[in-house]
C-alpha positions as CSV (number, residue, x, y, z in Angstrom):
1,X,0.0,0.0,0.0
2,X,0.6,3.7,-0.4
3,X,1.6,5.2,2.8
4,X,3.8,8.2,2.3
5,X,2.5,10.7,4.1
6,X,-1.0,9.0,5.2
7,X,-1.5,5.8,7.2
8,X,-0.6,2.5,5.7
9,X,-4.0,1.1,5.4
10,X,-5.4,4.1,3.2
11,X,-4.6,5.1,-0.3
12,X,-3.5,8.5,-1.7
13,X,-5.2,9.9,-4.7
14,X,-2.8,9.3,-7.2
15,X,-2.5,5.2,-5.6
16,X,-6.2,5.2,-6.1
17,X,-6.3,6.3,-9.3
18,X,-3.8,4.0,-10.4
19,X,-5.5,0.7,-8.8
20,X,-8.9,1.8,-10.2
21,X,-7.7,3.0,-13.6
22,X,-9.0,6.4,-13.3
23,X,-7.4,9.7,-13.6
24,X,-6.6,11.4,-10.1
25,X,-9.2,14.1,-11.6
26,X,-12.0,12.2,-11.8
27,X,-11.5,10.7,-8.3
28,X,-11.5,14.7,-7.0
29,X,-14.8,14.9,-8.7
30,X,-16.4,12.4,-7.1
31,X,-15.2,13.7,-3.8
32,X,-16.2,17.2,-4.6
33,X,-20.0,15.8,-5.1
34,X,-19.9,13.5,-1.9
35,X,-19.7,10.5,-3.9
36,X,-16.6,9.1,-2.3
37,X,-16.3,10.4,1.5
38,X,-12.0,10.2,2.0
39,X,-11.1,8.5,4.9
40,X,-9.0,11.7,5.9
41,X,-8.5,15.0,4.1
42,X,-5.9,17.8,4.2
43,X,-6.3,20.7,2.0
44,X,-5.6,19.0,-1.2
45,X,-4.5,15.9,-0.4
46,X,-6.8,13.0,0.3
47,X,-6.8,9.6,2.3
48,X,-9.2,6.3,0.6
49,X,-10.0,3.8,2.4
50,X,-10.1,0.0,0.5
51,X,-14.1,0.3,0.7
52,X,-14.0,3.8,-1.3
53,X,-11.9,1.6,-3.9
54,X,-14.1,-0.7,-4.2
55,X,-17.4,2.2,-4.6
56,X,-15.1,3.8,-7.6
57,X,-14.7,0.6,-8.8
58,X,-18.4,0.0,-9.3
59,X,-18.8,3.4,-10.2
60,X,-16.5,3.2,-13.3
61,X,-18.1,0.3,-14.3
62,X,-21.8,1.8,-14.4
63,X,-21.1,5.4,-15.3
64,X,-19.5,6.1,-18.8
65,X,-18.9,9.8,-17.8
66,X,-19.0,11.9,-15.3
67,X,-22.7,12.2,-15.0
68,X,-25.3,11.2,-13.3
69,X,-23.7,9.9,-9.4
70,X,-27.1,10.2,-7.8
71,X,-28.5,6.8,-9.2
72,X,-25.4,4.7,-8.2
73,X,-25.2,6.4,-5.0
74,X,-28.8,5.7,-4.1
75,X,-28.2,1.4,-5.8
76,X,-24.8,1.4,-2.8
77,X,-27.5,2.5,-0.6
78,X,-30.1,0.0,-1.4
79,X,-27.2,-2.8,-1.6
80,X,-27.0,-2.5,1.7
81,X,-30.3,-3.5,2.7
82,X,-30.0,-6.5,0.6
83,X,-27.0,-7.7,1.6
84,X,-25.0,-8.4,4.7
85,X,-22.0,-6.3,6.0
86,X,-19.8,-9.1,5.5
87,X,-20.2,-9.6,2.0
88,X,-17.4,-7.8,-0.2
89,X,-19.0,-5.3,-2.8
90,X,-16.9,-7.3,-5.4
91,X,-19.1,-10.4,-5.5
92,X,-21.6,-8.2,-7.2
93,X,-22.2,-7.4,-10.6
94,X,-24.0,-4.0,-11.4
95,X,-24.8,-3.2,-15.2
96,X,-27.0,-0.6,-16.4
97,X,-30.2,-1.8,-18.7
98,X,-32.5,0.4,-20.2
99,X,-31.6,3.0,-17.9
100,X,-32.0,1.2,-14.4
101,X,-29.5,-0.4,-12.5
102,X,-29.3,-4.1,-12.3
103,X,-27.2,-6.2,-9.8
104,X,-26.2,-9.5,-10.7
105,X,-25.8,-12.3,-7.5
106,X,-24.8,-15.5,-9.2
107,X,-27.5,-16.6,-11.2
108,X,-29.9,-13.8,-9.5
109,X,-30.6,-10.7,-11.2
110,X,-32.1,-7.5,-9.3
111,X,-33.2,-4.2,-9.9
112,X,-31.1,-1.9,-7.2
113,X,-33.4,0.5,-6.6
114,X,-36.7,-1.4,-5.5
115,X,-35.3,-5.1,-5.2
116,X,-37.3,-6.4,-7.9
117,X,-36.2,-10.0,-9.0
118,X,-35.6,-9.9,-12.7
119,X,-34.8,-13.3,-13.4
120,X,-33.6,-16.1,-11.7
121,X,-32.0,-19.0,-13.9
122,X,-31.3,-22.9,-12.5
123,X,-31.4,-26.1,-13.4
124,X,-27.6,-25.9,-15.2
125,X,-29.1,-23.9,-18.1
126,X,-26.6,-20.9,-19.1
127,X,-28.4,-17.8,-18.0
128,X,-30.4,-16.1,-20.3
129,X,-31.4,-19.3,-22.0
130,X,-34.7,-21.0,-21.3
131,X,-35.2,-24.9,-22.4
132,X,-37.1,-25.0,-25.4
133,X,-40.0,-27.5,-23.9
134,X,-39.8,-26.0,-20.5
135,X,-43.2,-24.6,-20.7
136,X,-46.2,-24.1,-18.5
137,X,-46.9,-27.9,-17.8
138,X,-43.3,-28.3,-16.8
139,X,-42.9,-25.2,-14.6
140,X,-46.2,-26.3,-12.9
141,X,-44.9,-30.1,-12.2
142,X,-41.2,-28.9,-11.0
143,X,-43.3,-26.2,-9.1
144,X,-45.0,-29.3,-7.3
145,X,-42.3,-31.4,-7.0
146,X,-40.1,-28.7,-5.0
147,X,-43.2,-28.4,-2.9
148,X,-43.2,-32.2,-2.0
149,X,-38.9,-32.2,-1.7
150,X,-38.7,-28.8,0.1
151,X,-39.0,-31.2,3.9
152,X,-36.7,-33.3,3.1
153,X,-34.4,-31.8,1.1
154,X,-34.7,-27.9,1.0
155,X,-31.4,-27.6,-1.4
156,X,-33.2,-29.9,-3.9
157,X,-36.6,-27.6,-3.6
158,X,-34.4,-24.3,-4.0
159,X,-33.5,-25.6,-7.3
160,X,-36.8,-26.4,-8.7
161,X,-38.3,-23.4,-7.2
162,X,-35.1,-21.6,-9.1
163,X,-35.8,-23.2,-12.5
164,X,-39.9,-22.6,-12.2
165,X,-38.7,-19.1,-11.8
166,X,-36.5,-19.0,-14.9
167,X,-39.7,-19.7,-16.9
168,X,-41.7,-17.7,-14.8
169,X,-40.1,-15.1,-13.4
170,X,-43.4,-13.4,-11.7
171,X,-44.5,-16.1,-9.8
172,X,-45.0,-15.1,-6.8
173,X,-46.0,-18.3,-4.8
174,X,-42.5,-19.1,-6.2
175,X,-41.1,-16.2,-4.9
176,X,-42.5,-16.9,-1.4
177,X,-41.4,-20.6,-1.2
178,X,-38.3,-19.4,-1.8
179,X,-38.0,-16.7,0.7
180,X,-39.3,-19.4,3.1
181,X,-36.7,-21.5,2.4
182,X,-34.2,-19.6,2.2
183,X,-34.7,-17.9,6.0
184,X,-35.1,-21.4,7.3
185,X,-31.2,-22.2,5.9
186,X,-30.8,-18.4,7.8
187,X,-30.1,-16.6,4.6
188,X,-31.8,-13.7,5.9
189,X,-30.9,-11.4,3.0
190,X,-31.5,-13.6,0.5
191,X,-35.6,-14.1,1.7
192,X,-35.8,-11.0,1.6
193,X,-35.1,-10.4,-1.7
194,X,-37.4,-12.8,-2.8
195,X,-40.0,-11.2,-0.6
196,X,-39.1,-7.4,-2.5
197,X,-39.6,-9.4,-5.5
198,X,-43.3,-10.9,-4.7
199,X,-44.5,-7.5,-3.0
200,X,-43.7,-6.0,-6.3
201,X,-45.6,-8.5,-8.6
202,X,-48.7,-8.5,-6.0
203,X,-48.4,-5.1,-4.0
204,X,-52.0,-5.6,-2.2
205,X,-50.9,-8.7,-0.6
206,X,-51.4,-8.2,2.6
207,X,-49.5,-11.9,3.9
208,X,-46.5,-10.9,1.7
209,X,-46.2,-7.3,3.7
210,X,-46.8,-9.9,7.1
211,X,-43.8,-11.5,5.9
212,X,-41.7,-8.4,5.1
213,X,-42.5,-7.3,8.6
214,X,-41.7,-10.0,10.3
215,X,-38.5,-10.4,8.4
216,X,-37.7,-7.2,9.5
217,X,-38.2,-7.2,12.8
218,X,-35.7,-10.6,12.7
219,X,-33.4,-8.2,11.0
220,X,-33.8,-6.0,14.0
221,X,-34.7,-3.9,11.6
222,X,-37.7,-2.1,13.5
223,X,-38.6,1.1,11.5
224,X,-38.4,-1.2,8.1
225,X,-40.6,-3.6,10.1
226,X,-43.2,-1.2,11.2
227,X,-43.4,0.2,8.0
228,X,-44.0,-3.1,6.2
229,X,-46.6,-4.4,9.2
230,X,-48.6,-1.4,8.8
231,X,-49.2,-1.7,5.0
232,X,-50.3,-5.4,5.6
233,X,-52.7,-3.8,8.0
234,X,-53.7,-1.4,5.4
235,X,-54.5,-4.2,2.7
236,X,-55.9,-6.6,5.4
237,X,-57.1,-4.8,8.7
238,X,-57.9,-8.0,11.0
239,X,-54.6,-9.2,10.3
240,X,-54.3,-9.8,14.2
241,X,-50.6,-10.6,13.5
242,X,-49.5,-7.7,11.9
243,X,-51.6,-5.5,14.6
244,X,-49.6,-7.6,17.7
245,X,-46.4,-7.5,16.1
246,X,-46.8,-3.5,15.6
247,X,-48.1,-3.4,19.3
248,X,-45.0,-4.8,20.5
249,X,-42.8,-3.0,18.3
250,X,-44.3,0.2,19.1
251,X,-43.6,-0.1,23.0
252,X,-40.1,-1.2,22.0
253,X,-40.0,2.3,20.3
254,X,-41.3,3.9,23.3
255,X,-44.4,4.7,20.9
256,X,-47.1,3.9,23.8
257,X,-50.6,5.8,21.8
258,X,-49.8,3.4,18.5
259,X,-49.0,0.3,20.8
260,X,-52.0,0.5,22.6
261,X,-54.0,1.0,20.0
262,X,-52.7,-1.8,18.0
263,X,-53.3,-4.3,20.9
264,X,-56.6,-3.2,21.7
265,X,-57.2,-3.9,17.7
266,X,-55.5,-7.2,17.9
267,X,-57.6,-8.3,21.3
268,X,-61.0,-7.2,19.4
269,X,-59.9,-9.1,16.4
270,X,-59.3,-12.0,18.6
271,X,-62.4,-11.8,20.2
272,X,-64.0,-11.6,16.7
273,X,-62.9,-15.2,16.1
């Protein structure tokens, strides 16, 4: 590493600009519009940590000039709801199609900004390629199959489930056997994808905004949660669930008024049964 001058585990502008391929200018001009935040600065000369390498990394690869940083910014921000802290930027693929961003995960493709699930490919087939004869009769019976194997052997299921959704890549009980699946192996941020995904094919759905919340709140997530629990309450209101998990959620907050009036729903809901 570059330390002369600067701490050993940063990077001066020119070292930057020579691991990212970048002039030193263009790194200056995503400072100047908060893009990159330097890990120290003095006057003119400017400290990166190995996480701001890896933003203008991504950054040249999705911006062909020097316009438009607000879009990328806001995908780095979304990433992070997708993704764990511990996983490196670099296992991510971000491309630009027909003006959106799109992050590639393996075989999973995203939109960054709403967490949309794009496609999904399995089954061995190359992605992008569908089998000819894979159509709706097939889809159906793999779709059935993974629901019989997803017990015993939830890896086998995840594939099916994966190939249905090549061929059918807005099917959202698909979608939500996969989440399910995939938060039972404790791949937290991978059900939730799934669940982004299904909320955006059916966005009245008031079980898949249940889910979402309850995700959430396993996230510790609470304010995510709260928001997701009360839509499900908007699109189903004796969703006694949703109203006790906002109760408890709300005392947590030190929200007592919305608590209380969430349980008292809840109990009359219960009471209604």
């Amino acid at each position: 590493m570059d330390d002369v001058g600067g701490r050993a585990d940063t990077f001066s502008t020119r070292a930057a600009a020579r691991i990212v391929a970048v002039s030193p200018d263009r790194i200056r001009y995503w400072v100047k519009h908060d893009f990159v935040r330097p890990s120290t600065r003095r006057g003119r000369r400017l400290r990166f940590a190995f996480s701001d390498l890896l933003v203008m990394r991504l950054a040249k690869e999705i911006l062909p000039n020097r316009h438009h940083l607000s879009p990328v910014r806001r995908c780095l921000e979304r990433l992070g709801q997708f993704f764990s802290v511990e996983r490196p930027v670099t296992a991510l693929k971000l491309a630009t199609e027909d003006g959106r961003i799109v992050v590639r995960d393996g075989a999973v493709r995203f939109e960054a900004d709403s967490g949309q699930i794009l496609i999904d490919f399995g089954d061995g087939d190359p992605a992008g390629v569908v089998e000819e004869r894979f159509g709706p009769a097939r889809a159906q019976a793999r779709f059935d199959e993974a629901l019989r194997t997803a017990e015993r052997d939830p890896l086998k299921a995840l594939a099916l489930y994966s190939a249905v959704l090549g061929r059918e890549p807005r099917n959202f009980d698909a979608h939500l056997k996969v989440a399910a699946l995939l938060e039972s192996q404790g791949d937290l941020t991978g059900a939730l994808r799934h669940l982004l995904g299904a909320a955006a094919i059916l966005p009245t759905d008031s079980e898949v905004h249940l889910k979402l919340g309850l995700l959430y709140r396993r996230r510790e997530e609470s304010e995510l949660a709260v928001r997701s629990l009360l839509r499900a309450t908007e699109c189903d209101p004796s969703l006694i669930e949703a109203h006790r998990n906002l109760a408890e959620l709300f005392e947590q907050l030190g929200r007592r008024r919305e608590a209380l009036r969430h349980l008292s729903a809840a109990r009359r809901l219960s009471r209604g049964e």
